[in-house]
C-alpha positions as CSV (number, residue, x, y, z in Angstrom):
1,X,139.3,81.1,134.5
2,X,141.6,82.9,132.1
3,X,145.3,81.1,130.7
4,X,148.1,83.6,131.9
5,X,150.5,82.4,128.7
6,X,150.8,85.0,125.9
7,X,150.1,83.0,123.4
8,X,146.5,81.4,124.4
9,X,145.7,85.6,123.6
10,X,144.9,86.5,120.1
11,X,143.7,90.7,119.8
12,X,143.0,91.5,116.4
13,X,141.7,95.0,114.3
14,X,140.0,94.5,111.0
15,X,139.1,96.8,108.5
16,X,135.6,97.0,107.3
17,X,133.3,100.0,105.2
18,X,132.5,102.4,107.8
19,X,135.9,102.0,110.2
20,X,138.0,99.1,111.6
21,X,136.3,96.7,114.8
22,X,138.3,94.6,117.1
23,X,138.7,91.6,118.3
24,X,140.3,89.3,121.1
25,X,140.2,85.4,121.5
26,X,141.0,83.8,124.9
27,X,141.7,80.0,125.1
28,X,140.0,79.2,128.2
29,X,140.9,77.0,131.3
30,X,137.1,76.5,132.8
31,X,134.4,77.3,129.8
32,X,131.5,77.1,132.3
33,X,133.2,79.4,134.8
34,X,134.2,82.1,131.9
35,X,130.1,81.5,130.9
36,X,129.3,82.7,134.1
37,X,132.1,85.7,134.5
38,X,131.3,87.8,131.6
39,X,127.6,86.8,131.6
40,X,127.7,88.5,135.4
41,X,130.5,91.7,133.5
42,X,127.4,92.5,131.4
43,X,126.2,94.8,133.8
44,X,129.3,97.1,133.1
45,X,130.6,95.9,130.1
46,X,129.7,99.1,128.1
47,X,131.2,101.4,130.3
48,X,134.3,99.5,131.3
49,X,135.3,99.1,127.5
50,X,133.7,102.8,126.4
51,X,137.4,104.1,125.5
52,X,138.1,101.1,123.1
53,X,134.4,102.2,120.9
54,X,135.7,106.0,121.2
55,X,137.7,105.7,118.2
56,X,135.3,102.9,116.1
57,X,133.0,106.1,116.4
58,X,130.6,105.3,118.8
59,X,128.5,108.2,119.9
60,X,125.9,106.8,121.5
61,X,124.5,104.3,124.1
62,X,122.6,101.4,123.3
63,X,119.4,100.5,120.9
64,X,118.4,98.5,123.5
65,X,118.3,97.9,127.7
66,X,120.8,95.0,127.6
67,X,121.8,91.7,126.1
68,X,120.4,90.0,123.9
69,X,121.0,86.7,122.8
70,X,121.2,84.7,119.2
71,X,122.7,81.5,117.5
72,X,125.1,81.4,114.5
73,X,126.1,78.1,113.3
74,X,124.6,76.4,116.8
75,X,127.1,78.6,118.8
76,X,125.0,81.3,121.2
77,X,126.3,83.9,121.1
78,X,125.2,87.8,123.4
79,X,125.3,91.2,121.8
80,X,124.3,94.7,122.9
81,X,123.9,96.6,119.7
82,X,124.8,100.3,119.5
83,X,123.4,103.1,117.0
84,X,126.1,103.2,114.8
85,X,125.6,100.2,112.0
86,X,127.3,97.3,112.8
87,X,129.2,98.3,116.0
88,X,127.7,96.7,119.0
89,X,129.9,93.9,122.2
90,X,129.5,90.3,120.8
91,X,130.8,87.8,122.5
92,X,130.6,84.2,123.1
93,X,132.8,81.2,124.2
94,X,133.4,78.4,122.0
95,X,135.5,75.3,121.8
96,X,137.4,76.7,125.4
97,X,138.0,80.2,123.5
98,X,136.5,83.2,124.3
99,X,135.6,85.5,121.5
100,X,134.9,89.4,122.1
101,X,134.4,91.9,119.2
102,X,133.1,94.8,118.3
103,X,130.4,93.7,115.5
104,X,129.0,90.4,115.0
105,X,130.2,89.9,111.4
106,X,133.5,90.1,113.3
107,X,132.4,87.0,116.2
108,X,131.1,85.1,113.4
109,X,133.9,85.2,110.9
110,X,135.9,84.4,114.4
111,X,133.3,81.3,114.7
112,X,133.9,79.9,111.0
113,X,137.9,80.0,111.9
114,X,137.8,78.3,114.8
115,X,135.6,75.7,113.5
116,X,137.2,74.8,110.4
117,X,139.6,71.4,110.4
């Protein structure tokens, strides 16, 4: 599903009010496949990547019981929103990329990137 080439992988930390979020982007071999992979990872997601929100100062577990799902610029796009403001998992795939993040200003400022010329 996922390239094994170093540089199809983009990780990325930006700084925002309130703390810094990450970010990662995948260039994907099989879109469809990747769909299906970390729409199935959702189940664990939040505990497998706990240690990485440690420092963007989660302290809490979700506002809600699992993903949700919305659009930005005709891209859908799943979140799970923690209590801390604007710190939640976003991702979605796009174009054969994969974009994760930490807040979903960060996946749709990832979106308007990728999609410019």
């Amino acid at each position: 599903i996922l390239p094994a080439k170093a540089e199809d992988f983009t990780f990325l930390l930006y700084a925002k009010k309130g703390g810094q979020r990450l970010g990662l982007v995948i260039r994907l071999q099989d879109q469809a496949a990747a769909d299906a992979a970390i729409k199935a990872w959702e189940a664990t997601m939040e505990k497998d990547l706990e240690n990485l929100f440690l420092p963007q100062g989660k302290t809490t577990g979700p506002t809600s019981g699992g993903f949700k799902e919305a659009k930005y610029q005709g891209t859908t796009f799943r979140y799970l929103s923690f209590a801390e403001k604007n710190l939640g998992i976003c991702w979605a795939t796009y174009n054969n990329y994969l974009i994760l993040t930490s807040s979903g200003e960060g996946l749709m400022r990832i979106i308007d990137l990728l999609k410019k010329p």
